[in-house]
C-alpha positions as CSV (number, residue, x, y, z in Angstrom):
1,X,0.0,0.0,0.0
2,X,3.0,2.8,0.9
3,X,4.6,1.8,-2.8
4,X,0.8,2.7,-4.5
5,X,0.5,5.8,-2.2
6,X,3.9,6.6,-3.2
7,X,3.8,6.4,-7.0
8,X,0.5,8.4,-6.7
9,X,2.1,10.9,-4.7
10,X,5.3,11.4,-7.0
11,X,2.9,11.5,-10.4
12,X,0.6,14.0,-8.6
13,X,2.7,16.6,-6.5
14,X,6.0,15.0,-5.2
15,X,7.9,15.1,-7.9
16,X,7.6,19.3,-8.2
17,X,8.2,19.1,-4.6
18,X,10.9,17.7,-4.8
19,X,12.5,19.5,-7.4
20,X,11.7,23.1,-5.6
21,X,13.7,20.9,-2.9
22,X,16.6,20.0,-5.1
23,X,16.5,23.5,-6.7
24,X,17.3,25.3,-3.0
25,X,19.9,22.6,-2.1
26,X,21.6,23.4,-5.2
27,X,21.4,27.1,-4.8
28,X,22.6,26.9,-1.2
29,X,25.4,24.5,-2.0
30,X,26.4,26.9,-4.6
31,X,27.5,29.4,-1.7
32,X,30.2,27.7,0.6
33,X,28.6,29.2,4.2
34,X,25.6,27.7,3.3
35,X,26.2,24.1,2.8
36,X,24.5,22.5,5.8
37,X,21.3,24.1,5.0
38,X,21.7,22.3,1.1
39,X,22.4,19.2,2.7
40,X,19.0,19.4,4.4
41,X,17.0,20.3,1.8
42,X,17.9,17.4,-0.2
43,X,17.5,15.2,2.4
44,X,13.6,16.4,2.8
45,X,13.7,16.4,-0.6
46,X,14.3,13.3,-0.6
47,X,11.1,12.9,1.7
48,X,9.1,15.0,-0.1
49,X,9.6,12.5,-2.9
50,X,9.0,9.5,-1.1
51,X,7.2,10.2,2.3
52,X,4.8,6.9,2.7
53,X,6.7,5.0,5.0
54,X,9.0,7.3,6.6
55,X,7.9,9.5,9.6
56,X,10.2,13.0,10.8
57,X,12.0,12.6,14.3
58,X,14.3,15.2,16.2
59,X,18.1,14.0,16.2
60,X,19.6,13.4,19.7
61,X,21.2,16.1,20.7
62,X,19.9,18.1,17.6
63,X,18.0,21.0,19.2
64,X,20.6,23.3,19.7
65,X,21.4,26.6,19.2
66,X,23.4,26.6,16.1
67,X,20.2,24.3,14.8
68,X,17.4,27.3,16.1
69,X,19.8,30.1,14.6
70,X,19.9,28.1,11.1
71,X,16.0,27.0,11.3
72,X,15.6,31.0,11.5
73,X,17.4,31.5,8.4
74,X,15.9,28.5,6.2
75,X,12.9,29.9,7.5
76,X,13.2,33.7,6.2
77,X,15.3,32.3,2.8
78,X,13.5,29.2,1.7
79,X,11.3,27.4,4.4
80,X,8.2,30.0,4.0
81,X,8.0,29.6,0.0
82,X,8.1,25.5,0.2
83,X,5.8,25.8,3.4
84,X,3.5,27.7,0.4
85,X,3.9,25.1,-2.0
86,X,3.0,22.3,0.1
87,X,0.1,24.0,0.9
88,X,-0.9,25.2,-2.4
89,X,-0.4,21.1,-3.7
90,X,-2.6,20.0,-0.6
91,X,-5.5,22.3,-1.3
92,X,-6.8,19.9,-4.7
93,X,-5.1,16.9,-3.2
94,X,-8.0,17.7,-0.5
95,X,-10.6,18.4,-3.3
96,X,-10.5,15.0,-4.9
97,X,-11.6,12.4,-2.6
98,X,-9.3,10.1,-3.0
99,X,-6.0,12.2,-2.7
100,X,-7.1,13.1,0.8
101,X,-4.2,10.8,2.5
102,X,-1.7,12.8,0.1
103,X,-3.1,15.8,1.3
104,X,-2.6,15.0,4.5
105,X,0.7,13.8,4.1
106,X,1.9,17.1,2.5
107,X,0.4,19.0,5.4
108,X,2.8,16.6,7.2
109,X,5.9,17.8,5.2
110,X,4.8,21.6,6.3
111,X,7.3,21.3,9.7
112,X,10.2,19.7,8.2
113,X,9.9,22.5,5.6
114,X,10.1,25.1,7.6
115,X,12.6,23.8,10.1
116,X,14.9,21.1,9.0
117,X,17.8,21.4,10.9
118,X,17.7,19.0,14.0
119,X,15.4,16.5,12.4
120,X,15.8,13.2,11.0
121,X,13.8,10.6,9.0
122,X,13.8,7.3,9.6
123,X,11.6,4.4,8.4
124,X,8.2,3.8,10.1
125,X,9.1,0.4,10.2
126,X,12.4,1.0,12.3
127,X,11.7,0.0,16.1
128,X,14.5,3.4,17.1
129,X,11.3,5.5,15.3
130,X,9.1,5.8,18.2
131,X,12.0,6.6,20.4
132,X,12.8,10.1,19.3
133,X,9.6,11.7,19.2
């Protein structure tokens, strides 16, 4: 069932998800400062491609300061405008009635997109999952 959701996700909203993802990772790889904040996005991009089955959990220790200060700045640069887009692919996932689980899962990806730094994503399936939340 997560491999149907999935394919039906990545035909109807994932893919251009992901690639707004991949586009800001590149962009923030591009500048040198700014390569930890490029290495998150494509790893939610990654998620954004392929969320069924995978859940978001904070990293040990991964709170911290230097994680808030970045969040704040992913936030003002790039968080709000793929925090936008999710929403804006959720809204006619939620009209058809069977893309309401997609829709729900994009409203899902909203948090990770607007703060990635001190979060990880594991599988569902994983028993260490639970453990972080």
């Amino acid at each position: 069932m997560k491999a149907l959701l999935n394919i039906i996700w990545l035909v109807f909203g994932g893919l251009w998800l992901a690639i707004g993802y991949f586009a800001a990772g590149v962009l923030c790889c591009l500048l040198i400062v700014t390569i930890p904040w490029g290495i998150a996005s494509f790893r939610v991009g990654a998620y954004a491609l392929w969320p069924f089955g995978r859940t978001v959990v904070e990293k040990p220790g991964g709170s911290n300061g230097f994680a808030l200060i970045g969040n704040v700045i992913w936030f003002l640069v790039a968080g709000l405008w793929l925090a936008i887009g999710h929403v804006l692919t959720a809204i006619p996932m939620f009209v058809s009635i069977i893309g309401i689980p997609l829709g729900i899962a994009n409203l899902k990806l909203i948090p990770v997109s607007l703060m990635p730094l001190g979060k990880e994503i594991v599988p569902t399936d994983r028993p260490f999952a639970a453990n972080y939340r």
